[in-house]
C-alpha positions in Angstrom: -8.3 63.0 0.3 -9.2 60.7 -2.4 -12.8 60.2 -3.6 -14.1 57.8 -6.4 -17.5 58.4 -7.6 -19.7 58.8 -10.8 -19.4 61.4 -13.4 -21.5 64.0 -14.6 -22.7 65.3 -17.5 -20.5 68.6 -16.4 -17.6 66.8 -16.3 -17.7 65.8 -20.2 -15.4 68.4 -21.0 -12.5 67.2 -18.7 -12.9 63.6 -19.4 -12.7 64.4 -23.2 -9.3 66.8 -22.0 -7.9 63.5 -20.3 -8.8 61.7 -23.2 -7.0 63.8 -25.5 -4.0 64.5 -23.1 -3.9 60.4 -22.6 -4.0 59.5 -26.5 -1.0 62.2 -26.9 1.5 60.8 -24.2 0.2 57.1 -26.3 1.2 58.5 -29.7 4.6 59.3 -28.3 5.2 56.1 -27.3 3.4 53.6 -29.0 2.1 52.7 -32.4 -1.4 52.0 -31.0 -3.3 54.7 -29.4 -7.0 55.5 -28.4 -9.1 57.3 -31.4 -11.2 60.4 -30.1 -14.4 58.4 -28.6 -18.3 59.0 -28.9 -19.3 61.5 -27.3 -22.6 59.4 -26.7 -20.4 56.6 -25.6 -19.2 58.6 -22.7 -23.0 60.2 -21.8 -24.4 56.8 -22.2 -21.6 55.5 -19.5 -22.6 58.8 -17.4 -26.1 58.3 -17.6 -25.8 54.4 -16.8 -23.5 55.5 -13.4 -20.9 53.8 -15.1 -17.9 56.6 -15.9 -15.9 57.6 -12.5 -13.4 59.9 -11.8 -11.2 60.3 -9.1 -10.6 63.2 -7.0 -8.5 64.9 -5.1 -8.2 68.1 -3.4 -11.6 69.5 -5.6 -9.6 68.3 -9.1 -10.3 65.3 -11.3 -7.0 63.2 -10.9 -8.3 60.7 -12.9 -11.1 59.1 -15.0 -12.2 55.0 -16.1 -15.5 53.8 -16.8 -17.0 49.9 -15.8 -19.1 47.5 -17.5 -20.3 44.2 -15.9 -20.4 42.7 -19.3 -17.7 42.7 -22.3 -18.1 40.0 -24.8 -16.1 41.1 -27.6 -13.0 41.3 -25.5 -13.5 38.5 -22.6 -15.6 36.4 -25.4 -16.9 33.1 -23.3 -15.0 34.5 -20.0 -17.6 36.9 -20.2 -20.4 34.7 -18.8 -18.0 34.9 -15.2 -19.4 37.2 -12.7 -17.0 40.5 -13.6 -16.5 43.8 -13.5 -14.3 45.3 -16.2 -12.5 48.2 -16.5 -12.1 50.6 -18.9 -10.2 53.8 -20.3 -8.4 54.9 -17.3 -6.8 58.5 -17.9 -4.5 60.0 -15.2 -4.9 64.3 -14.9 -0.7 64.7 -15.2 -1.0 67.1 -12.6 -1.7 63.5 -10.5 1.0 60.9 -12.2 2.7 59.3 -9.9 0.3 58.7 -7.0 -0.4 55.1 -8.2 -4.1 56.0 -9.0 -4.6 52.6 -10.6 -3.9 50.8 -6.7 -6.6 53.3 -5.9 -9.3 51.9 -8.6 -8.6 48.2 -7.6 -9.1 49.3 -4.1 -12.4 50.6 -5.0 -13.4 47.9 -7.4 -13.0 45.2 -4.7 -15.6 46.4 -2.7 -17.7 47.4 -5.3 -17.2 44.3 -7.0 -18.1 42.4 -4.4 -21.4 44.6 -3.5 -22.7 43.1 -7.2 -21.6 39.9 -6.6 -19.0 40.0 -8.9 -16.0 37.4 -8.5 -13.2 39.2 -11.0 -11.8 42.6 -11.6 -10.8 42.6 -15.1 -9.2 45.4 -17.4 -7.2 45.0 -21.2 -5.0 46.8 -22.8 -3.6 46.8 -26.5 -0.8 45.3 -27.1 2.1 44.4 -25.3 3.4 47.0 -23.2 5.3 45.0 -21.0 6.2 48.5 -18.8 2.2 48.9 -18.2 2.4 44.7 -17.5 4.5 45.0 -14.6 2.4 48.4 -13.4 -0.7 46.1 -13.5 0.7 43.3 -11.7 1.8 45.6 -9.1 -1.1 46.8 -8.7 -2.7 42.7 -7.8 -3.5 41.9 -11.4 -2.2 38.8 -13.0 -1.4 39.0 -16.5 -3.6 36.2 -18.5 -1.4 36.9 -21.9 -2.1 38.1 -25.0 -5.6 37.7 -27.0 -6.1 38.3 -30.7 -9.5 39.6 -31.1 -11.8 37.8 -33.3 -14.5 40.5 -33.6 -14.4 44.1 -33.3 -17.5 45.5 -34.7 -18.9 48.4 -32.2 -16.0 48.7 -30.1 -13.5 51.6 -30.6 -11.2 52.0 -33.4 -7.8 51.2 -31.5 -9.7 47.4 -31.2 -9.4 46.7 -35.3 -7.0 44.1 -35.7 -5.7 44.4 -32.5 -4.5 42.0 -29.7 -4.8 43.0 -26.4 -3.1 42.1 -22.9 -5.7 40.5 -20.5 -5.8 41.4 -16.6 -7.8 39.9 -13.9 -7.8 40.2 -10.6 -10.0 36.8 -8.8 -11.9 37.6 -5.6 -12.9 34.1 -5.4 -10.5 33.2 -2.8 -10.8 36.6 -0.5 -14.7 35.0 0.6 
């Protein structure tokens, strides 16, 4: 059985595993890749109920965190009703089980819970493999976006042009 909910502080160890274990699989394919993040970042997301993890069978099959706002990325999208998604890091133990279906699931009803009328998630680059997973998975590609200021978010963000995802619930009222 599948169950989405918040993270702990006693969970920091395997999120930072995933973490690792995700930015490894990048590096092997990809000249962009996730730096090792703050720890704070990820206590402040846990403290603020806003890093999940998915489980299954008592194991953590996956992890992403959510923000309602995300200027630096969406910039005047932002000031849509939205909840973005972020770092989502599959336990390989779990590959294959189409764990992102199983966020978007979960982020329609908690979306619309805080009133929120898009499901929104980026990604670095290009990856036009990951492009077509996304779109399977009910998001439509909104292209690519050169950011124009990167100052407090990660390293992997410098210079960098992401994909944009959304997912509008606007219609499904």
């Amino acid at each position: 059985m599948i169950q989405i909910k918040n993270s702990t502080k006693q969970d920091i160890k395997e999120i930072f595993r995933l973490y690792e274990i995700a930015t490894g699989f990048q590096k092997t394919r990809y000249t962009v890749h996730w730096p090792i993040f703050d720890r704070g970042l990820v206590e402040n997301e846990i403290d603020e109920n806003r890093q999940w993890k998915i489980e299954m069978d008592g194991k953590t099959a996956c992890i992403f965190a959510t923000t309602f706002d995300d200027p630096k990325i969406w910039e005047e999208r932002n000031e849509d009703a939205a909840i973005y998604i972020h770092r989502i890091a599959t336990n390989p133990d779990f590959r294959g089980q189409n764990l992102v279906a199983e966020i978007v699931k979960w982020a329609k009803v908690y979306a619309a819970e805080h009133k929120k009328e898009y499901i929104r998630m980026d990604t670095v680059g290009e990856n036009t493999k990951l492009i077509a997973y996304y779109g399977k998975c009910g998001f439509d590609y909104l292209g690519p976006l050169t950011l124009k200021d990167t100052e407090g978010l990660p390293a992997h963000y410098n210079n960098a042009t992401v994909s944009l995802f959304e997912i509008s619930l606007k219609s499904n009222r």
